[in-house]
C-alpha positions as CSV (number, residue, x, y, z in Angstrom):
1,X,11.4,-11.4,1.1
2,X,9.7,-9.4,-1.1
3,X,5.9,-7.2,-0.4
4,X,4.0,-6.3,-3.6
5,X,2.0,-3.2,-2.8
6,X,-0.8,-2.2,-5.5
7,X,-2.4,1.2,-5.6
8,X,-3.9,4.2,-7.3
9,X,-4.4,7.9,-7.3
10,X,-6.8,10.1,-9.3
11,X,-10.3,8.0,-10.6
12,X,-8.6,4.8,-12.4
13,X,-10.3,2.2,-9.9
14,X,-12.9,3.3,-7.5
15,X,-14.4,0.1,-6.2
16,X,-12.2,-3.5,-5.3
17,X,-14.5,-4.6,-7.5
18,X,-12.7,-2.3,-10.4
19,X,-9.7,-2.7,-9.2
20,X,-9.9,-6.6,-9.0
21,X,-10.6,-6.1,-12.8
22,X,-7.6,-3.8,-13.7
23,X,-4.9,-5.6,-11.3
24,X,-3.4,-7.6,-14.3
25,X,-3.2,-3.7,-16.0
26,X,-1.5,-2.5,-13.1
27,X,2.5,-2.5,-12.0
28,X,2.8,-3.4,-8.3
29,X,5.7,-1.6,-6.2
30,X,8.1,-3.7,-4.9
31,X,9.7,-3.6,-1.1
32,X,11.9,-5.8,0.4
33,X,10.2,-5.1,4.2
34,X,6.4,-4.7,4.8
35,X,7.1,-1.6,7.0
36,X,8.6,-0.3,3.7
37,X,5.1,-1.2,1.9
38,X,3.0,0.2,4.8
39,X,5.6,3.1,4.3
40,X,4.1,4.0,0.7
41,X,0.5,2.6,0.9
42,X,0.5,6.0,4.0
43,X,2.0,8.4,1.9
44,X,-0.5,7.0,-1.1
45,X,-3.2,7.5,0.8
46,X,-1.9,11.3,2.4
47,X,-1.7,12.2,-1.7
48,X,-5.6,11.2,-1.7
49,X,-4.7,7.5,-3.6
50,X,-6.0,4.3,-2.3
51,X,-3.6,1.7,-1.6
52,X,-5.7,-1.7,-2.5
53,X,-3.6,-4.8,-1.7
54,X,-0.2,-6.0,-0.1
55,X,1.1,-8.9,-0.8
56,X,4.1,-10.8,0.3
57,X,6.4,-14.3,-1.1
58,X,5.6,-15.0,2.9
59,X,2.0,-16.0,2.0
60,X,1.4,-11.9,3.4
61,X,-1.9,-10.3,2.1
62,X,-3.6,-7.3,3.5
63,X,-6.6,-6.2,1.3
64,X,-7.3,-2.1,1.7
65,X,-9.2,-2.5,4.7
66,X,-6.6,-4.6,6.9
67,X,-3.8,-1.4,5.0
68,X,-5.8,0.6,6.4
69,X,-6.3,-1.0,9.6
70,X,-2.2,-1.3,10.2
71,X,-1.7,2.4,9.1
72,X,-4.0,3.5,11.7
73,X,-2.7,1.3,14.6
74,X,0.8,1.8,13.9
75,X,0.9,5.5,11.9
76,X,3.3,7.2,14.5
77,X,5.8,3.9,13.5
78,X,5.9,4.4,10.0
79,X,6.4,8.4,9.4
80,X,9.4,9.2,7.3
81,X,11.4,11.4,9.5
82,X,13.5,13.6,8.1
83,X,17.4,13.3,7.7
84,X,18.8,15.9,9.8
85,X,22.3,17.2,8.8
């Protein structure tokens, strides 16, 4: 399976309706799990970036408010720990 995730940081979209009209511009990262996606689009938005769309060969599509939504509900679940040695 494979989750497209689609985001920004700094001022190059600032509305879904700008970003809607630069999405062809853009390079979506690739994951092969949407936890790994949801991973990112947290750690997008903790560097002050907006993560504007997921979407998934599995018909998956969560617009920035539904990211959003997922990242707030299940935040504590997808922290990076750190690899202890």
């Amino acid at each position: 399976m494979t989750y497209r995730l689609w985001w920004t940081v700094g001022y190059v979209c600032t509305s879904e309706k700008e970003f809607q009209a630069a999405k062809h511009r853009l390079l979506p990262a690739t994951y092969e799990m949407l936890d790994d996606a949801l991973r990112r689009a947290r750690q997008v938005g903790q560097a002050g970036g907006v993560a504007w769309l997921i979407e998934g060969d599995d018909r998956t599509r969560l617009d920035r408010a539904a990211i959003d939504k997922t990242i707030q509900r299940r935040g504590s679940e997808l922290a990076i720990e750190p690899i202890s040695r």
